[in-house]
Biopython code that builds the backbone (N, CA, C, O; Angstrom):
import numpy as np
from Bio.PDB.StructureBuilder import StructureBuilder

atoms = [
    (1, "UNK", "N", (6.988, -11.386, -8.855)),
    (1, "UNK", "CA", (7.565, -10.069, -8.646)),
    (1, "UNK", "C", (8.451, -9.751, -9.843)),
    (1, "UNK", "O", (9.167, -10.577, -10.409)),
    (2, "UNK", "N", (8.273, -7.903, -10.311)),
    (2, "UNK", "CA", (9.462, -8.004, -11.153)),
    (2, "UNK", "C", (10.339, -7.480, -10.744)),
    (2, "UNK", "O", (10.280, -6.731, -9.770)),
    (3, "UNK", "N", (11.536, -7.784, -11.487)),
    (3, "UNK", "CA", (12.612, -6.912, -10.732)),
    (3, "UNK", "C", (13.674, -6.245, -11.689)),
    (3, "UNK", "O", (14.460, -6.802, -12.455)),
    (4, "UNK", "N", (13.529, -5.209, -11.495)),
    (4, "UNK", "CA", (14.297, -4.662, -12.669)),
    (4, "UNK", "C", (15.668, -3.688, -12.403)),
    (4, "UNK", "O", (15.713, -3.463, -11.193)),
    (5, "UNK", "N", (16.401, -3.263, -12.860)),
    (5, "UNK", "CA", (17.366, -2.610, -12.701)),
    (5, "UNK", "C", (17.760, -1.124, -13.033)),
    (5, "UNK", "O", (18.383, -1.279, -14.083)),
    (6, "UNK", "N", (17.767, 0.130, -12.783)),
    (6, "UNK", "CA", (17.700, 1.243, -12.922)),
    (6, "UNK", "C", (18.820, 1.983, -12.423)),
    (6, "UNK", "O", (19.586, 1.456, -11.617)),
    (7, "UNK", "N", (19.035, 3.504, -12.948)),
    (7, "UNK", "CA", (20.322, 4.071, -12.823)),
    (7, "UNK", "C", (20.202, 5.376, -12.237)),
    (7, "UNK", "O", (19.378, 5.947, -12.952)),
    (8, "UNK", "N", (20.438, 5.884, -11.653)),
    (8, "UNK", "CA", (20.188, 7.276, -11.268)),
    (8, "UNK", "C", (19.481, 8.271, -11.862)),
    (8, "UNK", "O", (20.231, 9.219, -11.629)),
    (9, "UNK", "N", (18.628, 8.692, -12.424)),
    (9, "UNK", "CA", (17.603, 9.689, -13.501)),
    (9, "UNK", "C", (16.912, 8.511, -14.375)),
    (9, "UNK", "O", (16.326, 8.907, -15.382)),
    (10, "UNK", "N", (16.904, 7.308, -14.159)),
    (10, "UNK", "CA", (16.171, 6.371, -15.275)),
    (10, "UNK", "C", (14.952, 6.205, -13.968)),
    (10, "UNK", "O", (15.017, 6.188, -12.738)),
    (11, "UNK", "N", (13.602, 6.073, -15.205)),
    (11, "UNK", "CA", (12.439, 5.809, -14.897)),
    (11, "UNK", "C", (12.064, 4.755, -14.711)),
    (11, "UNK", "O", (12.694, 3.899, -15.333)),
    (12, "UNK", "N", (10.836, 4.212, -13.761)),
    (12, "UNK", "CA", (10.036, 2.976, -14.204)),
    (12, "UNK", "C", (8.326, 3.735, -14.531)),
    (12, "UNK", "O", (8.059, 4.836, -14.050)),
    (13, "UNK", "N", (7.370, 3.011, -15.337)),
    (13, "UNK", "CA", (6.476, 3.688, -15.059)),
    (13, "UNK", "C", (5.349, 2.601, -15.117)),
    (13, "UNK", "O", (5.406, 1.661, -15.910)),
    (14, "UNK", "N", (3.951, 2.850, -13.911)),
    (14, "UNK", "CA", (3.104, 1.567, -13.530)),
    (14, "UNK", "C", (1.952, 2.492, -14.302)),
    (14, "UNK", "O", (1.718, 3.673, -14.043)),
    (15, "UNK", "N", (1.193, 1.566, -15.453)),
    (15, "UNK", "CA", (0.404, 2.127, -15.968)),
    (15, "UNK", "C", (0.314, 3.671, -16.493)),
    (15, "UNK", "O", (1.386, 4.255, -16.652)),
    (16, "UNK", "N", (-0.732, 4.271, -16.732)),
    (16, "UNK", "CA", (-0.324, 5.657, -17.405)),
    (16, "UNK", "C", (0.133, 6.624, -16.397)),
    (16, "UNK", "O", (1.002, 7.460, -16.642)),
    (17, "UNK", "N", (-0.388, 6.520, -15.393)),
    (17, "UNK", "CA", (-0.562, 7.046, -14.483)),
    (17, "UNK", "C", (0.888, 7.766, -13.442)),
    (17, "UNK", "O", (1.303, 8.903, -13.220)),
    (18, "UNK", "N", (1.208, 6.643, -13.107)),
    (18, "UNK", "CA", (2.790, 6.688, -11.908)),
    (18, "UNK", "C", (3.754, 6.551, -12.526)),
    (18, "UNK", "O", (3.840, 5.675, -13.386)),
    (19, "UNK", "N", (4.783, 7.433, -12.227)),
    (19, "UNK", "CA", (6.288, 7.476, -12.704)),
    (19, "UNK", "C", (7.062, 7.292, -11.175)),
    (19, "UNK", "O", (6.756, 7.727, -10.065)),
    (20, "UNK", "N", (8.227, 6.428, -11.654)),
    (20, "UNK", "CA", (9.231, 6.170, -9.895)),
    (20, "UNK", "C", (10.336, 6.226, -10.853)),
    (20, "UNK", "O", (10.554, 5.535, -11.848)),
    (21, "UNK", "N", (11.359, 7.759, -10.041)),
    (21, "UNK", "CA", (12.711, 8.221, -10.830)),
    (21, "UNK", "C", (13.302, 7.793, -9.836)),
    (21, "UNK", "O", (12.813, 7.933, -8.714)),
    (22, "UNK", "N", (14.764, 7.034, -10.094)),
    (22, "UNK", "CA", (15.708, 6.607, -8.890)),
    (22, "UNK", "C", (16.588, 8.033, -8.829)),
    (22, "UNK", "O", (17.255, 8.521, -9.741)),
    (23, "UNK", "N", (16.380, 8.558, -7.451)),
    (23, "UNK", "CA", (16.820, 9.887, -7.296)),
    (23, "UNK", "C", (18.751, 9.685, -7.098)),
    (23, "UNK", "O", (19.634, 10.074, -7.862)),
    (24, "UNK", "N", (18.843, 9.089, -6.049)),
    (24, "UNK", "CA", (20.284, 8.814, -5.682)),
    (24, "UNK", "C", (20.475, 7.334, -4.845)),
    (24, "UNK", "O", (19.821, 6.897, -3.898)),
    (25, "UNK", "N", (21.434, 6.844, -5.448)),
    (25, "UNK", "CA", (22.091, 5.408, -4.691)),
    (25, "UNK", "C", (23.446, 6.037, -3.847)),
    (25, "UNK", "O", (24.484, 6.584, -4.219)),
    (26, "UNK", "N", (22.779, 5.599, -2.277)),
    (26, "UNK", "CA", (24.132, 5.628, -1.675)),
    (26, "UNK", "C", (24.297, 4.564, -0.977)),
    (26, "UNK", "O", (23.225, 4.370, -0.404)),
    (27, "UNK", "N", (25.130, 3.661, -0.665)),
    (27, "UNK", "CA", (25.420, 2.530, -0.090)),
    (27, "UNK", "C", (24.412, 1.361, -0.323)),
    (27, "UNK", "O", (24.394, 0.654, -1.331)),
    (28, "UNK", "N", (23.522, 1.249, 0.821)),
    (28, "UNK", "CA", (22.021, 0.447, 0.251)),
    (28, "UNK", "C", (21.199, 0.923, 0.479)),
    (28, "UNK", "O", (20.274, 0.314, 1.017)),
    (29, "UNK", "N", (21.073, 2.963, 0.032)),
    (29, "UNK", "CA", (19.691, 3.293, 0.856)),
    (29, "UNK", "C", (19.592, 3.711, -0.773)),
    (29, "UNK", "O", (20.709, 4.005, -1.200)),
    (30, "UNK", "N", (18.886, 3.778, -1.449)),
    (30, "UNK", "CA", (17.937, 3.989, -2.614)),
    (30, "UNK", "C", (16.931, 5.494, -2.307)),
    (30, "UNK", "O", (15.823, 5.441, -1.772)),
    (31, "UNK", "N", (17.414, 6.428, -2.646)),
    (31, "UNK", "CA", (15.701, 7.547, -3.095)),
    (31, "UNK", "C", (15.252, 7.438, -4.202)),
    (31, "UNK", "O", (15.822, 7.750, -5.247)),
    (32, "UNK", "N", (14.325, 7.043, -4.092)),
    (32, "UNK", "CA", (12.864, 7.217, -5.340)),
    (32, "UNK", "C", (11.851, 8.279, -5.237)),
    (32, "UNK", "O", (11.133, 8.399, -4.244)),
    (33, "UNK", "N", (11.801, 8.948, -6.130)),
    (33, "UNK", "CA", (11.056, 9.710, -6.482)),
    (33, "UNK", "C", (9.548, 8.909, -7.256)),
    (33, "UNK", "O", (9.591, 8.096, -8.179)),
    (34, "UNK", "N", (8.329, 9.410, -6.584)),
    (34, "UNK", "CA", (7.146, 9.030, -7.354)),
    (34, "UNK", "C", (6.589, 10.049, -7.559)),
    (34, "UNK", "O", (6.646, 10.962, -6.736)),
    (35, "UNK", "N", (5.732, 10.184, -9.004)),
    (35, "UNK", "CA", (4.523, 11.112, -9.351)),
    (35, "UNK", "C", (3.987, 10.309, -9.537)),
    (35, "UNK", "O", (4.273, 9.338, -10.237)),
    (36, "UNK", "N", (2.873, 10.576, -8.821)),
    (36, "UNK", "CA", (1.231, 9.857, -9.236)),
    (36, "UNK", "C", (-0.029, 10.783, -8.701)),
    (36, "UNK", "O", (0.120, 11.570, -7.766)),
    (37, "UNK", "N", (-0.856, 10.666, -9.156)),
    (37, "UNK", "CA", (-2.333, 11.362, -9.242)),
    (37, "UNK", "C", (-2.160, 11.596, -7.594)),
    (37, "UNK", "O", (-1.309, 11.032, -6.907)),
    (38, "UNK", "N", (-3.025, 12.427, -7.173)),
    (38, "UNK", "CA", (-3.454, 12.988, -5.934)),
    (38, "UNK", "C", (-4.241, 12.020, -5.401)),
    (38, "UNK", "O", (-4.164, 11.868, -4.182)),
    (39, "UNK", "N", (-5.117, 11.204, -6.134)),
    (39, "UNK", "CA", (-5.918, 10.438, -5.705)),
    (39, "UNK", "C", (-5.674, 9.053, -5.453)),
    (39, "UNK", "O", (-6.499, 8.175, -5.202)),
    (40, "UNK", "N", (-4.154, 8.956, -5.576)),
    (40, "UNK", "CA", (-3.485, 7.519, -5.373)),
    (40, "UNK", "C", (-2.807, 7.657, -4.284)),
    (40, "UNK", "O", (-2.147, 8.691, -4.177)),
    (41, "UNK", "N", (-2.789, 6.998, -3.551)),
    (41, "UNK", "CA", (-1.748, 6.978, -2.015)),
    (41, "UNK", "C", (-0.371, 5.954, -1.952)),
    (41, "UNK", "O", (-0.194, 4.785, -2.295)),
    (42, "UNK", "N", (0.419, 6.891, -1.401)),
    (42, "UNK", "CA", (1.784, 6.446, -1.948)),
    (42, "UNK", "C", (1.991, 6.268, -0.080)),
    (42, "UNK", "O", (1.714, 7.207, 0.666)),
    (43, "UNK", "N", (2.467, 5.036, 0.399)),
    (43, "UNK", "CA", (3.064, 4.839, 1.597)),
    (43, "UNK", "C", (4.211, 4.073, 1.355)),
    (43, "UNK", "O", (4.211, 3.358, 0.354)),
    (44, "UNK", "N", (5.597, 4.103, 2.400)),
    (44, "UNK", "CA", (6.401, 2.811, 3.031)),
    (44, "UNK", "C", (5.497, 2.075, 3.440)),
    (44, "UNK", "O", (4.426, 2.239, 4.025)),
    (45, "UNK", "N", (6.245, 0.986, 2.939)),
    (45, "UNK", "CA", (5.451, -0.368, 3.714)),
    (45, "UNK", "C", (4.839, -0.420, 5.470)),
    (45, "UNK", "O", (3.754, -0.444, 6.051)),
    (46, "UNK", "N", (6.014, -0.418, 5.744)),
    (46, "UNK", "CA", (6.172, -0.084, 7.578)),
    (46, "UNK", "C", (4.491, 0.836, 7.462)),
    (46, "UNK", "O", (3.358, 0.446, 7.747)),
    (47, "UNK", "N", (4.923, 1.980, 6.995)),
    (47, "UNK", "CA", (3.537, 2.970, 7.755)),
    (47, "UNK", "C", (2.095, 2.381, 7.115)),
    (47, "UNK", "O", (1.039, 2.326, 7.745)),
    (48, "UNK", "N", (2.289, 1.953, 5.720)),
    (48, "UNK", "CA", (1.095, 1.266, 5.706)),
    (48, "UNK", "C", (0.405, 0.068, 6.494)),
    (48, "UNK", "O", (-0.814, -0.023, 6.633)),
    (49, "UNK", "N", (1.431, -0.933, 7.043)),
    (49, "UNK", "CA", (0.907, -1.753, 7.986)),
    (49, "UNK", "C", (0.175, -1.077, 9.464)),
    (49, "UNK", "O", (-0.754, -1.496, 10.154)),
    (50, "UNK", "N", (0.832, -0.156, 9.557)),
    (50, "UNK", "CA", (0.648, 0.362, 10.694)),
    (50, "UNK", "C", (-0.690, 1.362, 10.775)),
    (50, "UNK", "O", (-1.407, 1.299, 11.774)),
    (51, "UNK", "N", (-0.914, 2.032, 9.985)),
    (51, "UNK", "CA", (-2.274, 2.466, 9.498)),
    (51, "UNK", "C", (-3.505, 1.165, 9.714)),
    (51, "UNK", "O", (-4.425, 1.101, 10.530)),
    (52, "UNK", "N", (-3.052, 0.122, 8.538)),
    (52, "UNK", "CA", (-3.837, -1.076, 8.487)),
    (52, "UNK", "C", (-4.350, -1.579, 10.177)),
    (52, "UNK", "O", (-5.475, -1.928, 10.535)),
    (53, "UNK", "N", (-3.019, -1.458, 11.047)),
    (53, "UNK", "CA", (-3.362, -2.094, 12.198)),
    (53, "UNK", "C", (-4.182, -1.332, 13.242)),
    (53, "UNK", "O", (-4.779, -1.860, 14.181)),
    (54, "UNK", "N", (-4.133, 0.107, 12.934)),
    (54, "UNK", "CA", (-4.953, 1.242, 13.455)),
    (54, "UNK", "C", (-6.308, 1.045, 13.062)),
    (54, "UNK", "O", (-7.362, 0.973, 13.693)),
    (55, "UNK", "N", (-5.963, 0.968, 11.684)),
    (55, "UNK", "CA", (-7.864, 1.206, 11.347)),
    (55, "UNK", "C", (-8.582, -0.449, 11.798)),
    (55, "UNK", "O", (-9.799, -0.615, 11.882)),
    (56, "UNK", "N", (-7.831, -1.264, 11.983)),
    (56, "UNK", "CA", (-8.449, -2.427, 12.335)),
    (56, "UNK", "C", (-8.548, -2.614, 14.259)),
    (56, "UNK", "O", (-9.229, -3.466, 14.829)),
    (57, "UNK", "N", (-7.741, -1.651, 14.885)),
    (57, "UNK", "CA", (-8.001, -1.899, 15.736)),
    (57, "UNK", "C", (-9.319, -0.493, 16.592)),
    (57, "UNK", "O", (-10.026, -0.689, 17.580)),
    (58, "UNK", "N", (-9.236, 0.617, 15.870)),
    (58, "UNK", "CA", (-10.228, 1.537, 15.562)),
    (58, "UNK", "C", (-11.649, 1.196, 15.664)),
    (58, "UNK", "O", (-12.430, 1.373, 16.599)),
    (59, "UNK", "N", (-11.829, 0.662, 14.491)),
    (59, "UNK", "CA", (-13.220, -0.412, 14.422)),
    (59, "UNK", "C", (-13.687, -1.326, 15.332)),
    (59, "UNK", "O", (-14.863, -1.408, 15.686)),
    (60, "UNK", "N", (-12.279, -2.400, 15.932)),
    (60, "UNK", "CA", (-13.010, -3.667, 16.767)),
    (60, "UNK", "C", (-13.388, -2.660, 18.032)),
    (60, "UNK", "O", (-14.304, -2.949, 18.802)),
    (61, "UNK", "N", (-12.844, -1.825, 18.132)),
    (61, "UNK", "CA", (-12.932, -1.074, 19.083)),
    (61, "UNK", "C", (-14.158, -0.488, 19.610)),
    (61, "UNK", "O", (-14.460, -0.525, 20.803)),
    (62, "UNK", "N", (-15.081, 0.227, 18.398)),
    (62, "UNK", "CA", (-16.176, 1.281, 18.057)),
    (62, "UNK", "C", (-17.126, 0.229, 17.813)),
    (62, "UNK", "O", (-18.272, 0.608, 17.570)),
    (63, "UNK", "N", (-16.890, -1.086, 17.824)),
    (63, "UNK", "CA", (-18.417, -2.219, 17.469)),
    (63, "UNK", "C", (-18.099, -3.417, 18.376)),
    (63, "UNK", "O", (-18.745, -4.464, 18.346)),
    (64, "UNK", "N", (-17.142, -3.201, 19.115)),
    (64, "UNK", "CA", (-17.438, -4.486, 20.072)),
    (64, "UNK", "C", (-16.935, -5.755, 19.647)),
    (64, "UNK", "O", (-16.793, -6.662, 20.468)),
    (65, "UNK", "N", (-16.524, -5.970, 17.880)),
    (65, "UNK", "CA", (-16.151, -7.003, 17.490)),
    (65, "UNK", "C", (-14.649, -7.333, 17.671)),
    (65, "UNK", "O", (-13.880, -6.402, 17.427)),
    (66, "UNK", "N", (-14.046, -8.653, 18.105)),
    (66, "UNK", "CA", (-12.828, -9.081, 18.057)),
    (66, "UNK", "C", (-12.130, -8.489, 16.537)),
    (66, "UNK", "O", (-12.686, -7.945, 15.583)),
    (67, "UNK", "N", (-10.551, -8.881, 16.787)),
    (67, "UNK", "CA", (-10.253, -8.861, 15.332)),
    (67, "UNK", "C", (-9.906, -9.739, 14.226)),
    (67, "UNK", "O", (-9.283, -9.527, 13.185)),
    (68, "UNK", "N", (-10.618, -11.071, 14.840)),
    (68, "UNK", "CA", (-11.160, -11.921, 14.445)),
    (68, "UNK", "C", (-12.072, -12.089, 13.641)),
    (68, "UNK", "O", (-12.097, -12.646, 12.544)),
    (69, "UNK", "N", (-13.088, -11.410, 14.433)),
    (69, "UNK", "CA", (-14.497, -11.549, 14.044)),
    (69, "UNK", "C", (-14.329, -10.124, 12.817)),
    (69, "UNK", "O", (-15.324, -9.968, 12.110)),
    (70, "UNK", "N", (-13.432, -9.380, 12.634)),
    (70, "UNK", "CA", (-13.667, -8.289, 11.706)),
    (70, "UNK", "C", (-12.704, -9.007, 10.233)),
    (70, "UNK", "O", (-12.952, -8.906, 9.031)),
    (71, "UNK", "N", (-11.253, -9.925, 11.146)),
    (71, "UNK", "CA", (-10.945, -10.558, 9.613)),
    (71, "UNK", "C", (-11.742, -11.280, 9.072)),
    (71, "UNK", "O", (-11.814, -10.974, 7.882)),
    (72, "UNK", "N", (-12.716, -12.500, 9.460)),
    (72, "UNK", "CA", (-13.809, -13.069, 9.357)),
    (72, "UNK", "C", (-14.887, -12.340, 8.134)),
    (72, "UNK", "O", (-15.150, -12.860, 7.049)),
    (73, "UNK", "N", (-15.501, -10.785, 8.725)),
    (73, "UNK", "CA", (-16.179, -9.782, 8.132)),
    (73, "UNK", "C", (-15.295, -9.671, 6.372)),
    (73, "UNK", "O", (-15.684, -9.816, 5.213)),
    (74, "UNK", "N", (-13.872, -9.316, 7.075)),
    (74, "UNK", "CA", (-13.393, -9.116, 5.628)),
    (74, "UNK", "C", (-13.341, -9.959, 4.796)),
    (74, "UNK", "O", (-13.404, -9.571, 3.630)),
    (75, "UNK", "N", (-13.250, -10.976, 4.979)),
    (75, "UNK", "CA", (-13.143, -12.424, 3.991)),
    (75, "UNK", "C", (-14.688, -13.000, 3.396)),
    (75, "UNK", "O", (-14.946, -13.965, 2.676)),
    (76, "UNK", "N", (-15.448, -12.112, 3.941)),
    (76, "UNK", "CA", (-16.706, -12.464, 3.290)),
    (76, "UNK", "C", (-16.856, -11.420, 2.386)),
    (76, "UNK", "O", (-17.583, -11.754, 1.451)),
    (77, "UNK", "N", (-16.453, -10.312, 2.315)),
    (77, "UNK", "CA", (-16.586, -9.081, 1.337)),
    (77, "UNK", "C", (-16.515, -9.906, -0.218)),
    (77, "UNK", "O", (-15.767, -10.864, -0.415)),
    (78, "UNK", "N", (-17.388, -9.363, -1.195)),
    (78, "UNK", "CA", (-17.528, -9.336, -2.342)),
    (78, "UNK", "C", (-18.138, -10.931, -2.957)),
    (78, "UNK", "O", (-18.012, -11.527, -4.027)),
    (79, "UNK", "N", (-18.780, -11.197, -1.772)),
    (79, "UNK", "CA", (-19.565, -12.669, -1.987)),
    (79, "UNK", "C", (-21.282, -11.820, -2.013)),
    (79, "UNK", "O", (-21.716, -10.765, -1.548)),
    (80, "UNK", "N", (-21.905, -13.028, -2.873)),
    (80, "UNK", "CA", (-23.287, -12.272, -2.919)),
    (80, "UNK", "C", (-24.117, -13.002, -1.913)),
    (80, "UNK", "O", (-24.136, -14.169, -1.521)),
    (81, "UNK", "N", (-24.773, -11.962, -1.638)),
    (81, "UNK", "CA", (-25.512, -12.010, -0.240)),
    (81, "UNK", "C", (-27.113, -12.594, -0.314)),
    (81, "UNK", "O", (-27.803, -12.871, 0.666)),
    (82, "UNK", "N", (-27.638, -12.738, -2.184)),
    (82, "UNK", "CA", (-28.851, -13.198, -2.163)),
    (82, "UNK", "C", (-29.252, -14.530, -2.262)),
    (82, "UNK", "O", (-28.291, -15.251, -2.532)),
    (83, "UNK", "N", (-30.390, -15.179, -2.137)),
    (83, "UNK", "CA", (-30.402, -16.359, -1.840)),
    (83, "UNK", "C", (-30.347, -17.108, -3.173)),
    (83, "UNK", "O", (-30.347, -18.339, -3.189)),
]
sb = StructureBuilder()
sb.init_structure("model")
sb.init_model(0)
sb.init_chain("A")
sb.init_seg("    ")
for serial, (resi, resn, name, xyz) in enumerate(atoms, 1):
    if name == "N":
        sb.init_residue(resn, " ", resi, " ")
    sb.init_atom(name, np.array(xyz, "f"), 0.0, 1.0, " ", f" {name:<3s}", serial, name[0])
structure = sb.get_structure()
């Protein structure tokens, strides 16, 4: 992890792409400001897990499979399938 240190109007920037401006420090709550492409998705952690646990429980749901049997599915992704 890196960890870096920033000041109120100072930037970080991830590739060409995303800029994160530290908007205001008050006590220990931090606003950040991000620009990034439309086509990049910007979540809190919290709501992204929670999405994650939707769309996984969505699926076992709509095919009958545990969510077991779908982490299983995922851990085989990007293995080749020919003999």
């Amino acid at each position: 992890m890196l960890i870096l240190s920033r000041k109120v109007d100072e930037k970080i920037k991830i590739g060409n792409d995303i800029t994160l401006t530290i908007i205001e420090v008050k006590g220990e709550q931090v606003k950040i400001g991000v620009e990034a492409p439309k086509n990049v998705k910007v979540f809190r952690q919290e709501v992204f897990e929670e999405i994650q646990k939707e769309n996984k429980d969505a699926a076992a749901a709509s095919s009958g499979i545990s969510e077991e049997g779908l982490s299983a599915l995922f851990k085989k992704t990007g293995r080749d399938s020919r003999p």
